[in-house]
C-alpha positions as CSV (number, residue, x, y, z in Angstrom):
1,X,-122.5,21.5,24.8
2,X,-120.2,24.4,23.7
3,X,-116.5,23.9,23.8
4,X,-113.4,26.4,22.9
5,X,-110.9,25.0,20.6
6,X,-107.8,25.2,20.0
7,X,-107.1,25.3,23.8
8,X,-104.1,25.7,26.0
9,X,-102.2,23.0,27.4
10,X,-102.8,21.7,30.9
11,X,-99.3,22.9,31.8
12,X,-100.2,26.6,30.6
13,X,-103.3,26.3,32.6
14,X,-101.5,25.3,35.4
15,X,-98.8,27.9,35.3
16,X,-101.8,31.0,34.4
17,X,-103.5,30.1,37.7
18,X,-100.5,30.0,39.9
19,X,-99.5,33.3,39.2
20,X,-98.4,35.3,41.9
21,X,-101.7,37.5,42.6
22,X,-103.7,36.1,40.6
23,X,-106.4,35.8,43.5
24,X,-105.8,39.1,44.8
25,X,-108.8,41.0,43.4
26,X,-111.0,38.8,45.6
27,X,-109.7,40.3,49.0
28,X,-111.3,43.6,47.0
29,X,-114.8,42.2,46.9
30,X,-116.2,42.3,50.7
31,X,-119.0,40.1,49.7
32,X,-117.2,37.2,48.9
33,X,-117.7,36.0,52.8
34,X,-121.1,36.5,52.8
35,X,-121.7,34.5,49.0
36,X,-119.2,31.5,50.6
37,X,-121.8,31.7,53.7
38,X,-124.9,31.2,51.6
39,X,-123.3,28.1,49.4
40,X,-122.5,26.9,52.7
41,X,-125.5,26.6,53.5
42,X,-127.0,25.3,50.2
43,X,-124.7,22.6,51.0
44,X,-125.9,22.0,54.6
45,X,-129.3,21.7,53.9
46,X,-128.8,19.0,50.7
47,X,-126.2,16.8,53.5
48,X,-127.5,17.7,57.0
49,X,-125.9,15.1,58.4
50,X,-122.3,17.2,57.6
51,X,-118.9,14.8,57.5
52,X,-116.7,14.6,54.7
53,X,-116.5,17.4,51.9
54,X,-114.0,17.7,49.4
55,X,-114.1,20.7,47.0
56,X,-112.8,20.6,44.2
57,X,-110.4,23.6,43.0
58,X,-110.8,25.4,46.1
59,X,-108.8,28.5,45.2
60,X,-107.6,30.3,47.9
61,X,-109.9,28.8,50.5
62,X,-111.8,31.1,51.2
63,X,-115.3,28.6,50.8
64,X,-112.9,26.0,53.2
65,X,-112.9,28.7,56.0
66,X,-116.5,28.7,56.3
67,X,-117.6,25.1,55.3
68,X,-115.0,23.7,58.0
69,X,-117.4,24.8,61.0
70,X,-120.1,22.1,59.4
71,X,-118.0,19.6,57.5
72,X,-114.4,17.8,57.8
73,X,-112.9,19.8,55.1
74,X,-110.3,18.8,52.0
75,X,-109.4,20.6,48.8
76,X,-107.8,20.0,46.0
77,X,-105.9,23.1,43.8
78,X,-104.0,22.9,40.7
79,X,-102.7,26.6,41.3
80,X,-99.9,26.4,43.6
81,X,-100.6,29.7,44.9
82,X,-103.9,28.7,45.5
83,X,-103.1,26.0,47.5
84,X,-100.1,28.0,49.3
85,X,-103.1,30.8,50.4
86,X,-105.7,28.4,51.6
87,X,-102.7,26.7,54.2
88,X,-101.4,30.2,54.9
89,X,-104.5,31.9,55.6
90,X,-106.8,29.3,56.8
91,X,-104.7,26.1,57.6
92,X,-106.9,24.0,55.4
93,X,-105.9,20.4,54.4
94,X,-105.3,21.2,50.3
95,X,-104.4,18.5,47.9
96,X,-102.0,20.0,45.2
97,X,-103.1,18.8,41.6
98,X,-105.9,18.2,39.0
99,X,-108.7,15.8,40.8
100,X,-107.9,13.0,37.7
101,X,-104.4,12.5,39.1
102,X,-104.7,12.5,42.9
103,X,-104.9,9.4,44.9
104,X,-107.8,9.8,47.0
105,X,-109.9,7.0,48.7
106,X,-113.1,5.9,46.7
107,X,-116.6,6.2,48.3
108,X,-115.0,8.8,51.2
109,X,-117.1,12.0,51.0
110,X,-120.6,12.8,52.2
111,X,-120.3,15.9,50.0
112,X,-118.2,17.4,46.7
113,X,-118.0,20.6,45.3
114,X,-117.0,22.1,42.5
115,X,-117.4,26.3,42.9
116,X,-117.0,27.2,38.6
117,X,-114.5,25.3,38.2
118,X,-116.0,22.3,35.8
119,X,-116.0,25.0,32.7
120,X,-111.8,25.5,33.4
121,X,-111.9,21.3,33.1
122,X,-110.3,19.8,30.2
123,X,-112.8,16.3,30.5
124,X,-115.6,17.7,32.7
125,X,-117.1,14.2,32.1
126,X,-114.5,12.0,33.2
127,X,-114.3,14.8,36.3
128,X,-118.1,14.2,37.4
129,X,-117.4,10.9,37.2
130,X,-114.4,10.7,39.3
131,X,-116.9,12.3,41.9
132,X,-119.4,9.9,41.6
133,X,-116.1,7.6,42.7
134,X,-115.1,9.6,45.8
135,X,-118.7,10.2,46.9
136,X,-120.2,8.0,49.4
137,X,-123.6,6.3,48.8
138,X,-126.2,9.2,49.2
139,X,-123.5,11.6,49.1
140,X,-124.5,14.5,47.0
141,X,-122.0,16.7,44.3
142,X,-122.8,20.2,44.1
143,X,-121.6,22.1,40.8
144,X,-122.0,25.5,39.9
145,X,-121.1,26.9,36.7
146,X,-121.7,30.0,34.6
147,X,-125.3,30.4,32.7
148,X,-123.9,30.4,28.7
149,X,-127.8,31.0,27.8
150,X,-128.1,33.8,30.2
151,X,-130.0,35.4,27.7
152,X,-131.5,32.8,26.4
153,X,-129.6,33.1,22.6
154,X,-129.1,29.8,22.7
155,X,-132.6,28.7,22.9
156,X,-133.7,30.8,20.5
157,X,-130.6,29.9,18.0
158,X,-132.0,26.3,18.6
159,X,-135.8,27.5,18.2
160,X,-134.2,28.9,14.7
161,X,-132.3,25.5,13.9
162,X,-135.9,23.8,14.4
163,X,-137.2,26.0,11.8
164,X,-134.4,25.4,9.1
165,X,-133.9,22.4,9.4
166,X,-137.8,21.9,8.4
167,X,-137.8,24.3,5.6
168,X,-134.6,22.8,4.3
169,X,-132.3,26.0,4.7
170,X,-129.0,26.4,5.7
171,X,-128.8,26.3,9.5
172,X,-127.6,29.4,11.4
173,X,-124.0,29.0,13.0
174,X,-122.9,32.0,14.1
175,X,-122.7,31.4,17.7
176,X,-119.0,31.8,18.2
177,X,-116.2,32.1,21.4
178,X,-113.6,34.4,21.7
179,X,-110.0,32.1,21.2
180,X,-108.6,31.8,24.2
181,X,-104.9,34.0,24.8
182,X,-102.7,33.7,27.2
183,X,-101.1,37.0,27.1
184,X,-103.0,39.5,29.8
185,X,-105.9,39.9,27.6
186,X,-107.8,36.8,29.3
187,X,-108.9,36.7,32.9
188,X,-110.6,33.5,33.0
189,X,-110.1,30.2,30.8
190,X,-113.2,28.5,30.3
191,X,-112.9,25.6,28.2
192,X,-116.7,24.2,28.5
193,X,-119.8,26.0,28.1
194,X,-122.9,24.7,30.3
195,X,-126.6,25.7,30.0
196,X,-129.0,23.9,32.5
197,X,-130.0,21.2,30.3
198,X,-126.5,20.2,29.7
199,X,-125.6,20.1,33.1
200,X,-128.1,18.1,34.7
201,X,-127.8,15.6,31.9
202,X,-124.0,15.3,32.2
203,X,-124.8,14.2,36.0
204,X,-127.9,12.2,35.3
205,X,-125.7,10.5,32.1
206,X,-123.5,9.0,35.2
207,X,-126.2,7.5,37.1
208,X,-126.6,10.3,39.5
209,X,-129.9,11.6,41.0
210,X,-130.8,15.2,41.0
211,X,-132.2,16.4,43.6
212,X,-131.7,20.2,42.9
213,X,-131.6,22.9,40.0
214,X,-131.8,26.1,39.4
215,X,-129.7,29.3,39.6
216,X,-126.1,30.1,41.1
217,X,-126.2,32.6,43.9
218,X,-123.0,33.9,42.5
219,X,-122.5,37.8,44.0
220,X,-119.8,39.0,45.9
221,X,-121.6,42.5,46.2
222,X,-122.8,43.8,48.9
223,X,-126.6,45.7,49.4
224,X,-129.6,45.4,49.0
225,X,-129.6,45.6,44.9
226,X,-127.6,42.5,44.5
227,X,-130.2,40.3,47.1
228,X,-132.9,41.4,45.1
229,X,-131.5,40.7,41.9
230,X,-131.2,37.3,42.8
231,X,-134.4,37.2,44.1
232,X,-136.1,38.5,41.2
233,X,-134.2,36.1,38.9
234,X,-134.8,32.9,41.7
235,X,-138.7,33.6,41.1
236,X,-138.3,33.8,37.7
237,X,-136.6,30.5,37.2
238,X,-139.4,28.8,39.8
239,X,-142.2,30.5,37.4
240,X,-141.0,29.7,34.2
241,X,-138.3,27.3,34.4
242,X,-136.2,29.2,32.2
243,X,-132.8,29.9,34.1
244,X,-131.8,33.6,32.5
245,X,-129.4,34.0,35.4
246,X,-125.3,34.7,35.3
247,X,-124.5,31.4,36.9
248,X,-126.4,28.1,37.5
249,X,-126.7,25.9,39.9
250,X,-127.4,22.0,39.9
251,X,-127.0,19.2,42.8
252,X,-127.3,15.4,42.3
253,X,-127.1,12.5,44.6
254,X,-125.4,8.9,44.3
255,X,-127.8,6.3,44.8
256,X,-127.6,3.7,47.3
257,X,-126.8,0.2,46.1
């Protein structure tokens, strides 16, 4: 697992994401509906049975708006003008605040989500796990995050670690992250960087069951191009098993009993 450090406090966070129009480049992007649509309906299909779904940093609710026709919607936002959009626009039910520090009843939801939000988490761990908490028995959390081995460097950084290591040579470190700034020059703060492998095994580490993985249909553009894209890179992934893809996708279940 990759991590940035130094990092910002969770008050600077807070106070980047609740800038006034911050979200605003999203109302650009007419394929957002459509993407919130498909996850939608990647939800539906792992809980049929719909009820309860909480997602987790929900932005500006524009997910909520669609999900609410199939599930009894919640949210929770850290970004007050986040939350303040998804009430204006959509009249969701939004709980202001990081997940960790919200009173919410355990064992409530047939369904959680968390839209890339887990690599913004200061403690993605102790986040999944408060999850596993709120979910109800055979309730499933759905997590999509971006790919940090979309081109597979990693692998082949760790296929070149193998190889030192065995000939007794200095390993290779030179996989390095950007430090994080708060002053215009960042657009997103990602604090944890998943691949695949790490993802599933955080969830499976917490007693969870997985019942899907793969890749993130993450594309708010519009055409023909884009669907195929995703396409070609879905088949891919169900060939090889190697997820080259922006963003990846990975759903678990908690177990009865």
């Amino acid at each position: 697992v990759l991590y940035v450090s130094p990092r910002p406090t969770a008050e600077a966070i807070g106070a980047f994401y609740s800038a006034t129009g911050h979200y605003a480049h999203w109302d650009d992007e007419p394929g957002r509906a459509a993407m919130w649509r498909r996850r939608t309906d990647r939800v539906r299909k792992l809980s049929p049975r719909g009820g309860r779904l909480l997602d987790v940093g929900t932005g500006q609710g524009d997910f909520g708006a669609a999900a609410r026709k199939h599930f009894d919607f919640e949210g929770t936002e850290i970004s007050s003008e986040g939350a303040r959009l998804a009430r204006e626009r959509h009249g969701l039910r939004v709980h202001e605040g990081e997940l960790l520090a919200l009173d919410l009843p355990r064992g409530a939801y047939d369904a959680i989500t968390l839209w890339h939000v887990l690599e913004h988490l200061a403690d993605p761990r102790a986040t999944i796990a408060r999850c596993a908490e709120l979910l109800k028995p055979g309730g499933v959390v759905c997590v999509a995050v971006p790919n940090t081995d979309e081109e597979l460097v990693l692998r082949k950084a760790m296929l070149r670690a193998a190889r030192d290591f065995a000939l007794k040579q200095k390993p290779d470190r030179s996989i390095r992250f950007p430090r994080i700034t708060l002053d215009g020059r960042t657009e997103e703060i990602h604090l944890t960087h998943f691949t695949l492998r790490t993802l599933t095994w955080l969830l499976r580490s917490l007693g969870l069951e997985i019942v899907e993985r793969g890749i993130d249909d993450f594309s708010p553009e519009l055409g023909l191009r884009a669907r195929l894209r995703h396409h070609e890179l879905a088949l891919k992934f169900a060939w090889t098993g190697l997820a080259s893809a922006p963003c990846i996708f990975a759903a678990a279940k908690k177990p009865h009993g």
